[in-house]
Backbone atoms as SQL, in Angstrom:
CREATE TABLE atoms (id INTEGER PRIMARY KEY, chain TEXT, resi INTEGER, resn TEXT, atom TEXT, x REAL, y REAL, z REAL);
INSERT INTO atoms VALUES
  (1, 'A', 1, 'UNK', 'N', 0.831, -1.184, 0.000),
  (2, 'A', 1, 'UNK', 'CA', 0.000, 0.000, 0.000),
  (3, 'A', 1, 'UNK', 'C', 0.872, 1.241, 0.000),
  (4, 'A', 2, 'UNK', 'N', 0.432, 2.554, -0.758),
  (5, 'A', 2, 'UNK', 'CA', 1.467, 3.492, -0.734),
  (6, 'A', 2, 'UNK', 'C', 0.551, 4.764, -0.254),
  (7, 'A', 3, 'UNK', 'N', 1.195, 5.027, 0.849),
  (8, 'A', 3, 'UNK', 'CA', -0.173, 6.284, 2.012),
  (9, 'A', 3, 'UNK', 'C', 0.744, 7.650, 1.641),
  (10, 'A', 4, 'UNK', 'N', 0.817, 7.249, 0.496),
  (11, 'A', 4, 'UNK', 'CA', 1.665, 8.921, 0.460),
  (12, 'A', 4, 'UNK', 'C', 1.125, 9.799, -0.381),
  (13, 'A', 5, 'UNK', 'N', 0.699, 10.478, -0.050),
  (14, 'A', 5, 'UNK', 'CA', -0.476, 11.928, -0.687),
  (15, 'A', 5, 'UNK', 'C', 0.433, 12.702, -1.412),
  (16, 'A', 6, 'UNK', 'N', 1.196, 12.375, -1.582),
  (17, 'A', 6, 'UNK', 'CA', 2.374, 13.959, -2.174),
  (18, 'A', 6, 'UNK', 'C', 2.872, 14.496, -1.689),
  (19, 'A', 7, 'UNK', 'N', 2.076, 15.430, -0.616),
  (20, 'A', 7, 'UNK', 'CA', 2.475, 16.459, 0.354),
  (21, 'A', 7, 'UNK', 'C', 2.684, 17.788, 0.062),
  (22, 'A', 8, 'UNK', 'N', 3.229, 18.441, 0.935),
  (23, 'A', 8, 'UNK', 'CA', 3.384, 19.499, 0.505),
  (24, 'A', 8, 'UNK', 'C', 4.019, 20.595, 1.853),
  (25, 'A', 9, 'UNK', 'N', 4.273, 21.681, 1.164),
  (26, 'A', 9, 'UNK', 'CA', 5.129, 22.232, 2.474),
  (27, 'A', 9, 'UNK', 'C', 4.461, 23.769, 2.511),
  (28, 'A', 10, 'UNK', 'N', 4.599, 24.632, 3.774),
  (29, 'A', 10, 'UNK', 'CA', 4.251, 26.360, 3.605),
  (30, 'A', 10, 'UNK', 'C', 5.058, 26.748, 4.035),
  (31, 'A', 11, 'UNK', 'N', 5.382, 27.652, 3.170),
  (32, 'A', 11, 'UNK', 'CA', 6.634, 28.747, 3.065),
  (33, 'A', 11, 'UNK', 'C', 5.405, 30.138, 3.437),
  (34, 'A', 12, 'UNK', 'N', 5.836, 30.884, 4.332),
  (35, 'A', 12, 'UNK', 'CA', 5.180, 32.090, 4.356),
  (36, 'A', 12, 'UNK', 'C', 3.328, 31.234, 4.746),
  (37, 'A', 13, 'UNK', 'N', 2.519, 32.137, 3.730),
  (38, 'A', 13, 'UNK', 'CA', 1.251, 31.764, 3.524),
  (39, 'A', 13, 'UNK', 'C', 1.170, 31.015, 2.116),
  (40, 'A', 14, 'UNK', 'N', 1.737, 30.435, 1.701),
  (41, 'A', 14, 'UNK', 'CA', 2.100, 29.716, 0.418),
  (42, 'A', 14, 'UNK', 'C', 1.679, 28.488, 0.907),
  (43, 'A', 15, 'UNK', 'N', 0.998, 27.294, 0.168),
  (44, 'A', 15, 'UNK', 'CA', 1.317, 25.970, 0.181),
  (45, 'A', 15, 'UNK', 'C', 1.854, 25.366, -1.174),
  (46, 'A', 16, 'UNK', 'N', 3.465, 24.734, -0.728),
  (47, 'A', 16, 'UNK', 'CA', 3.699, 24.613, -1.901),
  (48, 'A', 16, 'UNK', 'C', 3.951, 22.834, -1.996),
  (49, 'A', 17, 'UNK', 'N', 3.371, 22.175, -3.156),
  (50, 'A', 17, 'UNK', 'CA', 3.256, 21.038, -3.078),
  (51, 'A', 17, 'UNK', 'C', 4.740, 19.938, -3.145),
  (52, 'A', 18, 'UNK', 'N', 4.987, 19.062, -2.829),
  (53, 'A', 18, 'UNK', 'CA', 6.075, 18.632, -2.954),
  (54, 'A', 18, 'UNK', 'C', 6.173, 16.508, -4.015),
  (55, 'A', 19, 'UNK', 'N', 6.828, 17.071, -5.185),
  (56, 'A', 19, 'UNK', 'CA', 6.990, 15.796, -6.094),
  (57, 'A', 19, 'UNK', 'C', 8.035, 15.219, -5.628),
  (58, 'A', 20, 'UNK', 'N', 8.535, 14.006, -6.883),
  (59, 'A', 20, 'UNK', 'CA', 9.183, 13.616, -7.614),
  (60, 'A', 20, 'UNK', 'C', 10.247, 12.971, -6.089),
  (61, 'A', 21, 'UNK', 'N', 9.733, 12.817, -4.837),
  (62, 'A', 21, 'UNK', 'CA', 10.813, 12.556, -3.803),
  (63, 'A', 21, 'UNK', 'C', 11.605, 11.627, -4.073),
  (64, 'A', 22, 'UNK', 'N', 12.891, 11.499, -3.593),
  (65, 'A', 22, 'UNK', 'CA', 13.519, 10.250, -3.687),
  (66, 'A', 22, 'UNK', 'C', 13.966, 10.309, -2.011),
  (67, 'A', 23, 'UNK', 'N', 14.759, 9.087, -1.523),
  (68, 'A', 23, 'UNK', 'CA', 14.975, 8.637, -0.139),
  (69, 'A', 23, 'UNK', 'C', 16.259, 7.691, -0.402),
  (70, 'A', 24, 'UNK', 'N', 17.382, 8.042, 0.143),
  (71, 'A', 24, 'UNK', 'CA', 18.384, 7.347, 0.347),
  (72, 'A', 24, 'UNK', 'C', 18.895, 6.775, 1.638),
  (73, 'A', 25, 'UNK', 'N', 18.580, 5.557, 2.192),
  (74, 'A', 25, 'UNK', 'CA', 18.453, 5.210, 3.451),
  (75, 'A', 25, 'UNK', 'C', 20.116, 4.891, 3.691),
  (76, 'A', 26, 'UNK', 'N', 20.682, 5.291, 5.144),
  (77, 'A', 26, 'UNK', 'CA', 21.895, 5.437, 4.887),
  (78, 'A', 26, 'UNK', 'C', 22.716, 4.022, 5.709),
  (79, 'A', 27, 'UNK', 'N', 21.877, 4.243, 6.842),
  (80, 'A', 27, 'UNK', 'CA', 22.114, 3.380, 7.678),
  (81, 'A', 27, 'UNK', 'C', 21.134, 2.812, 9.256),
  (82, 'A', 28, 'UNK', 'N', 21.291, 1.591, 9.532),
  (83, 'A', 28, 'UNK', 'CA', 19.988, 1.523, 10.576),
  (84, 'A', 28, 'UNK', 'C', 20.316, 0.695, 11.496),
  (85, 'A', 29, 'UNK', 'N', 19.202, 0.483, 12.442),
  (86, 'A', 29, 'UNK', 'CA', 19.454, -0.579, 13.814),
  (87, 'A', 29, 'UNK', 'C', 18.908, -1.874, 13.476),
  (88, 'A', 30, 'UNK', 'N', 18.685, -2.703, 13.707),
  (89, 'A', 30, 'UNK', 'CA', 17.393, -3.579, 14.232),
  (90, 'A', 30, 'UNK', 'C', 16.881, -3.335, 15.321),
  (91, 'A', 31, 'UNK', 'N', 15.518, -3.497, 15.623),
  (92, 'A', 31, 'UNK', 'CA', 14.651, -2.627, 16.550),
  (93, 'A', 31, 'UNK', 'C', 13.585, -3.813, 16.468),
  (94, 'A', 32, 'UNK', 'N', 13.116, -4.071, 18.107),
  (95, 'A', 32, 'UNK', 'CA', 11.497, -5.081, 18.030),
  (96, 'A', 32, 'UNK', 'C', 10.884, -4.437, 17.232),
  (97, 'A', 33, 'UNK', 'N', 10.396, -5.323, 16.551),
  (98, 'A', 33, 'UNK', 'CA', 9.301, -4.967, 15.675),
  (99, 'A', 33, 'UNK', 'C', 7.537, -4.577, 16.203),
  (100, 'A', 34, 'UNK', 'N', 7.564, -3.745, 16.974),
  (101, 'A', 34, 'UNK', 'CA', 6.391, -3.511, 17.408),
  (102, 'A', 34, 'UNK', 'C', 5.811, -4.210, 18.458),
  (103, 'A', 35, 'UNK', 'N', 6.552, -4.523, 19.195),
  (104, 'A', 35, 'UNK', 'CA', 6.104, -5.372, 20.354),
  (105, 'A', 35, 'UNK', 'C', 6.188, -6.895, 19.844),
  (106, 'A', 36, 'UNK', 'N', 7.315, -7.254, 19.484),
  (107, 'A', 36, 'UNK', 'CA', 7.601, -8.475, 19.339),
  (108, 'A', 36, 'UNK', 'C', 6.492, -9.434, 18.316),
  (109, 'A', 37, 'UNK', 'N', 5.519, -8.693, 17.526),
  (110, 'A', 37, 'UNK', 'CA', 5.040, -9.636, 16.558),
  (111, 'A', 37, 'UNK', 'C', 4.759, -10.427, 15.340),
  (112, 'A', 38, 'UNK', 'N', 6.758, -9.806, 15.018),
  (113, 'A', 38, 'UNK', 'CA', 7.575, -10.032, 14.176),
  (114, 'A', 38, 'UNK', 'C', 8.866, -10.158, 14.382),
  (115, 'A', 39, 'UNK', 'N', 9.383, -10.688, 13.229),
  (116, 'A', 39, 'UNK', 'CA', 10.930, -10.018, 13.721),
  (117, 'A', 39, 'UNK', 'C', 11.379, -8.563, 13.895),
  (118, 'A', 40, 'UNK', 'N', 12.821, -8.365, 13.936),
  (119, 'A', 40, 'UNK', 'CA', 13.581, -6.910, 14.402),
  (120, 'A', 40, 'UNK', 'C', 13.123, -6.637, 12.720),
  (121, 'A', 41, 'UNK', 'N', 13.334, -5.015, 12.961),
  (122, 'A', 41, 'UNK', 'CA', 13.088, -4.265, 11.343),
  (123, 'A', 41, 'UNK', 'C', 14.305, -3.535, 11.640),
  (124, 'A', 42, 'UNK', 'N', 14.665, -2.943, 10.564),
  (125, 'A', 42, 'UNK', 'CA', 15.891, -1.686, 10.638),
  (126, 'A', 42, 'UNK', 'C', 15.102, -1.058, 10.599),
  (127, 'A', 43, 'UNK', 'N', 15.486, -0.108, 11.451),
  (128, 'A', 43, 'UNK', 'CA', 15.017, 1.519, 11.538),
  (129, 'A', 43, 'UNK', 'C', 16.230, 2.271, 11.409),
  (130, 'A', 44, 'UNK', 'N', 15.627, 2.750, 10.763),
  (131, 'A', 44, 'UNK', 'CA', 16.742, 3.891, 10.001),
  (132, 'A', 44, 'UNK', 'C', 17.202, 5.046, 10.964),
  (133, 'A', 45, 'UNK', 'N', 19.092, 4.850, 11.100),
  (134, 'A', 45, 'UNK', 'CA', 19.515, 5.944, 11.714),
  (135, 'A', 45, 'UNK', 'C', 19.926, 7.338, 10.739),
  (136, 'A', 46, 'UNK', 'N', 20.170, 7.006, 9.820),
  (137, 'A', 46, 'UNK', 'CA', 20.257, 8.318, 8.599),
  (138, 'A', 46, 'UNK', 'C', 19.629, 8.033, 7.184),
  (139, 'A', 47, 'UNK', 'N', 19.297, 9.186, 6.516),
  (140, 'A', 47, 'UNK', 'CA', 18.867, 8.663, 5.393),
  (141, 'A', 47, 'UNK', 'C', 19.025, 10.189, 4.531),
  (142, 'A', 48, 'UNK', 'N', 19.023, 10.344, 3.274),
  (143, 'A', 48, 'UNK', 'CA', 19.036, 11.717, 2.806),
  (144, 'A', 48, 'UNK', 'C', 17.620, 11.505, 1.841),
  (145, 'A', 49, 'UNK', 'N', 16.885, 12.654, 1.529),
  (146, 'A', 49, 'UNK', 'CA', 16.353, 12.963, 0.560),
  (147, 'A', 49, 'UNK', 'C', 16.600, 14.118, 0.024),
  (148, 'A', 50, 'UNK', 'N', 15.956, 14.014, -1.584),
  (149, 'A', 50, 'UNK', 'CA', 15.541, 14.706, -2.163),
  (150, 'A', 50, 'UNK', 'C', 14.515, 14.829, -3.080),
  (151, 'A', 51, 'UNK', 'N', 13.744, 16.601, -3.112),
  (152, 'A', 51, 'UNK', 'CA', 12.363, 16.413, -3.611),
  (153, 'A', 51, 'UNK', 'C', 12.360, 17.499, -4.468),
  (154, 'A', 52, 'UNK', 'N', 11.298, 18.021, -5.304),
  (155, 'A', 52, 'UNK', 'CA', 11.534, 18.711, -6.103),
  (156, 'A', 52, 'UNK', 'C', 9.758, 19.464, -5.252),
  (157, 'A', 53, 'UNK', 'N', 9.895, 20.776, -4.885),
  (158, 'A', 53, 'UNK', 'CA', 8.747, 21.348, -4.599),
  (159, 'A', 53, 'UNK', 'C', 8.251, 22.748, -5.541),
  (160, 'A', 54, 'UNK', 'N', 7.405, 23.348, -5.135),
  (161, 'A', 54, 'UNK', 'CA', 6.366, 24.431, -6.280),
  (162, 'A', 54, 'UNK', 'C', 7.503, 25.100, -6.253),
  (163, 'A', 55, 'UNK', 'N', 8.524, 25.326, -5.442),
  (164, 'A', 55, 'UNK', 'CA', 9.450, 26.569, -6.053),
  (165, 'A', 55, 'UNK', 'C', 10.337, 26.235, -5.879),
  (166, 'A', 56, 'UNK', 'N', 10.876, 24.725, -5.884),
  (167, 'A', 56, 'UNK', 'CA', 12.256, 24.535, -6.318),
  (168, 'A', 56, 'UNK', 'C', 12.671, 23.663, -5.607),
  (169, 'A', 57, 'UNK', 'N', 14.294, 22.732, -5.530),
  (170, 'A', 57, 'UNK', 'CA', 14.659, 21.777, -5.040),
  (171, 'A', 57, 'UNK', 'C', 14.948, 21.917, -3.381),
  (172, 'A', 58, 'UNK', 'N', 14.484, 20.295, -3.042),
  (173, 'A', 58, 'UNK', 'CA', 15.342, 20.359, -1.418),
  (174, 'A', 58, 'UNK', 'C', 15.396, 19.000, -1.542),
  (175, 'A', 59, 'UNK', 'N', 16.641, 19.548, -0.404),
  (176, 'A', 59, 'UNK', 'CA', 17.749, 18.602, -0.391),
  (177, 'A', 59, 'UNK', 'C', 17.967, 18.562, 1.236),
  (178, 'A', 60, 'UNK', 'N', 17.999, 17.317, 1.995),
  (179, 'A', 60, 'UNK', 'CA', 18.384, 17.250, 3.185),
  (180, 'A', 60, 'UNK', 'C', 19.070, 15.752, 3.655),
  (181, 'A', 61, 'UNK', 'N', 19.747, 15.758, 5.035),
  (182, 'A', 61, 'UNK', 'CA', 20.446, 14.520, 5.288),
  (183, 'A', 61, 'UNK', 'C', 19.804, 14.349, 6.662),
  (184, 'A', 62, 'UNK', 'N', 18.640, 13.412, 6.872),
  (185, 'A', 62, 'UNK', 'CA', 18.506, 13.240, 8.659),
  (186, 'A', 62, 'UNK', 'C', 18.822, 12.427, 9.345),
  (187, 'A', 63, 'UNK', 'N', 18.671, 12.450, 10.860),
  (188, 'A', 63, 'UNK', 'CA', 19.540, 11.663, 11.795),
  (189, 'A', 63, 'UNK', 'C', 18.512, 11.753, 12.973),
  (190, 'A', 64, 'UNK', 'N', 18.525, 9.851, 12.974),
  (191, 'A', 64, 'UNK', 'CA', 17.401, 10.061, 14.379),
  (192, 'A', 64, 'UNK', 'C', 18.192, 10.362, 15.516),
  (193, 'A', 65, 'UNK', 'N', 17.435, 10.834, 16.478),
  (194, 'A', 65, 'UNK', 'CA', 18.372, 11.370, 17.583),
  (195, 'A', 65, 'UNK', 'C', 17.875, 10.431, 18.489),
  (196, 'A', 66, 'UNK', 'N', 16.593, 9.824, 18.786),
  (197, 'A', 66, 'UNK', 'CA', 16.422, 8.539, 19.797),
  (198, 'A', 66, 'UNK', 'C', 16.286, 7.366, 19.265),
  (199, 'A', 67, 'UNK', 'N', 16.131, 6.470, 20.509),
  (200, 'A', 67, 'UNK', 'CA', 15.753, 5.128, 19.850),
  (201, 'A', 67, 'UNK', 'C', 13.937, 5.069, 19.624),
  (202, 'A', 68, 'UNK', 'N', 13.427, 4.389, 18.868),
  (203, 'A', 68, 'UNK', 'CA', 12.079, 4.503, 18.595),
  (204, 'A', 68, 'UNK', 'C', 11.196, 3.931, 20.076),
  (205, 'A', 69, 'UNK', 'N', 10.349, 4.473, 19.716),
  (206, 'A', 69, 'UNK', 'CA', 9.256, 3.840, 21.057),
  (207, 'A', 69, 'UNK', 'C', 8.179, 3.578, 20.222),
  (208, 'A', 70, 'UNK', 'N', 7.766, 2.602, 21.049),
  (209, 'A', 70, 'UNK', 'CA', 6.696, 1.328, 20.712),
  (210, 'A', 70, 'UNK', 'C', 5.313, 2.494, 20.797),
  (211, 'A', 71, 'UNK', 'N', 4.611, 2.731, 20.474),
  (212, 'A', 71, 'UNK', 'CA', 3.330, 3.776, 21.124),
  (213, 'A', 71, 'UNK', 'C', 2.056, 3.056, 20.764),
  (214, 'A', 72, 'UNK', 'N', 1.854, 1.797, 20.107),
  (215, 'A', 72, 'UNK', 'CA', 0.778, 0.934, 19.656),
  (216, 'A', 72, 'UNK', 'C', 1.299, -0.561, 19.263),
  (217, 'A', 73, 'UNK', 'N', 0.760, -1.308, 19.941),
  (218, 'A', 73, 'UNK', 'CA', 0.893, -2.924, 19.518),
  (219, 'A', 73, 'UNK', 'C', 1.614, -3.090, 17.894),
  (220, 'A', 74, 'UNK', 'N', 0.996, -1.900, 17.087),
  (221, 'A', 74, 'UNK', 'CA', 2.106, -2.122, 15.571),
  (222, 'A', 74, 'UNK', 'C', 2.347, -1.100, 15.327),
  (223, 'A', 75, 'UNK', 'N', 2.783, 0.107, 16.103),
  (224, 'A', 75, 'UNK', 'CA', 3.642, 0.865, 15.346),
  (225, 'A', 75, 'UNK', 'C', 4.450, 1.617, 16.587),
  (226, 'A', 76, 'UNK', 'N', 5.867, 2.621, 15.759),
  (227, 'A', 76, 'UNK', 'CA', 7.122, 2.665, 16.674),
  (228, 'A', 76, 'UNK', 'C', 7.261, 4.032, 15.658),
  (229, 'A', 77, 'UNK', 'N', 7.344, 5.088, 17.288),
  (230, 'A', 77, 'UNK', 'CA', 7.858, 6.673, 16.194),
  (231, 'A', 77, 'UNK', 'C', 9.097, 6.833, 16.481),
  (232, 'A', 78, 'UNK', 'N', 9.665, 7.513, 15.867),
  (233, 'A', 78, 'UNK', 'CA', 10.923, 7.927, 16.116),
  (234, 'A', 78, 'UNK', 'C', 11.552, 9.591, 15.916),
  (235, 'A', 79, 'UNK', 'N', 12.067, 10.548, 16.406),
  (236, 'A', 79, 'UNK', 'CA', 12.423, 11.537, 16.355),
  (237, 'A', 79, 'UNK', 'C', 13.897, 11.617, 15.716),
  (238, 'A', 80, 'UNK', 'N', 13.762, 13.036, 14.589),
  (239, 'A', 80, 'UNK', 'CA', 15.179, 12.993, 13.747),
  (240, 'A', 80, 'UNK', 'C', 15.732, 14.500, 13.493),
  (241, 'A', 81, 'UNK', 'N', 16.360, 14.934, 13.275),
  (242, 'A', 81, 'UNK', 'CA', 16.982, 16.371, 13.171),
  (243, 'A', 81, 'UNK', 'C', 17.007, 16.070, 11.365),
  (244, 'A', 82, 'UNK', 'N', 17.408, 17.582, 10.855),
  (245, 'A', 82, 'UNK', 'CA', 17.488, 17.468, 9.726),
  (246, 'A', 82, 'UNK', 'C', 18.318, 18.723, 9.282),
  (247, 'A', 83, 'UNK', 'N', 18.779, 18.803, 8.292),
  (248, 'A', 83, 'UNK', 'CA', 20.099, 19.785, 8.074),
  (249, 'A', 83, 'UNK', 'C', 20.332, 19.766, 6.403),
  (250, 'A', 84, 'UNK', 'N', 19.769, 20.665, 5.320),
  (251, 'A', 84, 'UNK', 'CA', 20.404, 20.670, 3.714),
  (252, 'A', 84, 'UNK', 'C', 19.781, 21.785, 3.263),
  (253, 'A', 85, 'UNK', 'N', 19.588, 22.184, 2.186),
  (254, 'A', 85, 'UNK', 'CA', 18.853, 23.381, 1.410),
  (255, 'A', 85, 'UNK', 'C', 17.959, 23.009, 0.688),
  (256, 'A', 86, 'UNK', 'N', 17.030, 24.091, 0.752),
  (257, 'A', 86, 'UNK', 'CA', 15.856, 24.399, -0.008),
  (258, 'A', 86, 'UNK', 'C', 16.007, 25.918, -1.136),
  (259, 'A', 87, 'UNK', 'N', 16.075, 25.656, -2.267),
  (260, 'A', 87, 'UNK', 'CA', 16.105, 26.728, -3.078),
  (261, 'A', 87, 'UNK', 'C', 17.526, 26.989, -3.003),
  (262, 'A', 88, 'UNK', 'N', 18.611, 26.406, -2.477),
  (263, 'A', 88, 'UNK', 'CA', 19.151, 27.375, -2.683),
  (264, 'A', 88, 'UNK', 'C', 20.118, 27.825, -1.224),
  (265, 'A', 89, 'UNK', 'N', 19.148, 28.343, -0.235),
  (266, 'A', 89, 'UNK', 'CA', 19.061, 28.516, 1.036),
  (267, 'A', 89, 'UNK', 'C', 19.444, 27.165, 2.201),
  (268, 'A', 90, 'UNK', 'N', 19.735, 27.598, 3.380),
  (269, 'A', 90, 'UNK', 'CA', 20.405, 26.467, 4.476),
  (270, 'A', 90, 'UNK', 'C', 18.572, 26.253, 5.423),
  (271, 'A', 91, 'UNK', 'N', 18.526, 24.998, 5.293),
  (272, 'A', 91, 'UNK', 'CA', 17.174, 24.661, 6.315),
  (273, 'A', 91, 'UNK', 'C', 17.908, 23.887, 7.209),
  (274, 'A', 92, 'UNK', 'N', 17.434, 23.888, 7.949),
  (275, 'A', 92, 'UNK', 'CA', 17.526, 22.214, 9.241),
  (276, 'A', 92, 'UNK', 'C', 16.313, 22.908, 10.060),
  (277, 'A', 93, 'UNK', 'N', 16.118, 21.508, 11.318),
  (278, 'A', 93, 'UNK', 'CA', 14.720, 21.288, 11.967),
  (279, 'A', 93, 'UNK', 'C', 14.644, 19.899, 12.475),
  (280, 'A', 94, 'UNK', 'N', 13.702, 19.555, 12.785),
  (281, 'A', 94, 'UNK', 'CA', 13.032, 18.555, 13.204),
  (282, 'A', 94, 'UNK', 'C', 11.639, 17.834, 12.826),
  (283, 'A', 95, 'UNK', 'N', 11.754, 16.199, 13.323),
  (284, 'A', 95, 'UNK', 'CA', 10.444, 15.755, 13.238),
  (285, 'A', 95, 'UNK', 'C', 10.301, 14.785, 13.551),
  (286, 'A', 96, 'UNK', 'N', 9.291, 14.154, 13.065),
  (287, 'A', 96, 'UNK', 'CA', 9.263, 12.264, 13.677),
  (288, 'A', 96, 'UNK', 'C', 8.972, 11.296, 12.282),
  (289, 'A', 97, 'UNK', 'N', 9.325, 10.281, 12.562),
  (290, 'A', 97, 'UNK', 'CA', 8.783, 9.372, 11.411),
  (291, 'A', 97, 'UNK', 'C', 8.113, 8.119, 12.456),
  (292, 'A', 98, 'UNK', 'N', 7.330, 7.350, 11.712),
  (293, 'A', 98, 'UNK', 'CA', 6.697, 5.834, 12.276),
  (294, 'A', 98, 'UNK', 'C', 6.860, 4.982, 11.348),
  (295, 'A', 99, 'UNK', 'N', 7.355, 3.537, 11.879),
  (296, 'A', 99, 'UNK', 'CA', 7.151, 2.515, 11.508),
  (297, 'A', 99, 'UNK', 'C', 5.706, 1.969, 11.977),
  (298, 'A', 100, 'UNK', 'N', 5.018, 1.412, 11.012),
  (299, 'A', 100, 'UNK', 'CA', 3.670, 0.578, 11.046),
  (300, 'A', 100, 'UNK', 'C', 3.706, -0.697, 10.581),
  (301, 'A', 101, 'UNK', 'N', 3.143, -1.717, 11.192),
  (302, 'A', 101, 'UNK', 'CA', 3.032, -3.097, 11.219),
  (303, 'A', 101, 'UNK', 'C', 1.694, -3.328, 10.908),
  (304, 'A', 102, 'UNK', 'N', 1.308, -3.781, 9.330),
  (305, 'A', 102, 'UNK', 'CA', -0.001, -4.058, 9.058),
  (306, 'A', 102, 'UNK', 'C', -0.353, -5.182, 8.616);
C-alpha cells in the first residue's frame, strides 16, 4: 500500500506542493518490531532525501536522535533532526517518522 499523498510544504502563507521525492536510506538498527510480533526491522539511523517542490529543489540529510518507542501494539515513532537546502538557502529542523506493522 502506498499512504503517500504527495504532500506538501508552507513557506510564508504559500502551500507549496512537494513531487518527484527520492529517499536514500543510509544506515539503521534492528529494533522489536512492534512489540515483538515479528521479527527486528531496521530503523533507520540516517537517510538523505531529495524532492523537487512548487518553487524549487530540497535537499536534506537526517539523523534520528532517539531510539524509537513502541506507542501501539504495531507501530514505533521515532524523532530525527534534519540539516540541507531548499532553493538554494540552508534549512535544518526537526520531526518524527513511524514505523507501522499491518
Amino acid at each position: 500500500m502506498d499512504f503517500r499523498n504527495g504532500g506538501g510544504l508552507y513557506a510564508g502563507d504559500r502551500y507549496l506542493p512537494v513531487t518527484n521525492v527520492a529517499v536514500n536510506y543510509q544506515a539503521s538498527d534492528p529494533v522489536d518490531n512492534c512489540g515483538g510480533i515479528g521479527p527486528p526491522v531496521p530503523v533507520w539511523r540516517t537517510w538523505d532525501v531529495r524532492a523537487t517542490t512548487g518553487a524549487g529543489e530540497l535537499a536534506y540529510v537526517a539523523t534520528r536522535t532517539h531510539p524509537p518507542a513502541m506507542v501501539a501494539p504495531n507501530s514505533n515513532q521515532y524523532h530525527f533532526t534534519f540539516e540541507g537546502n531548499w532553493c538554494g538557502a540552508p534549512v535544518a529542523g526537526r520531526g518524527f517518522g513511524e514505523y507501522i506493522h499491518l
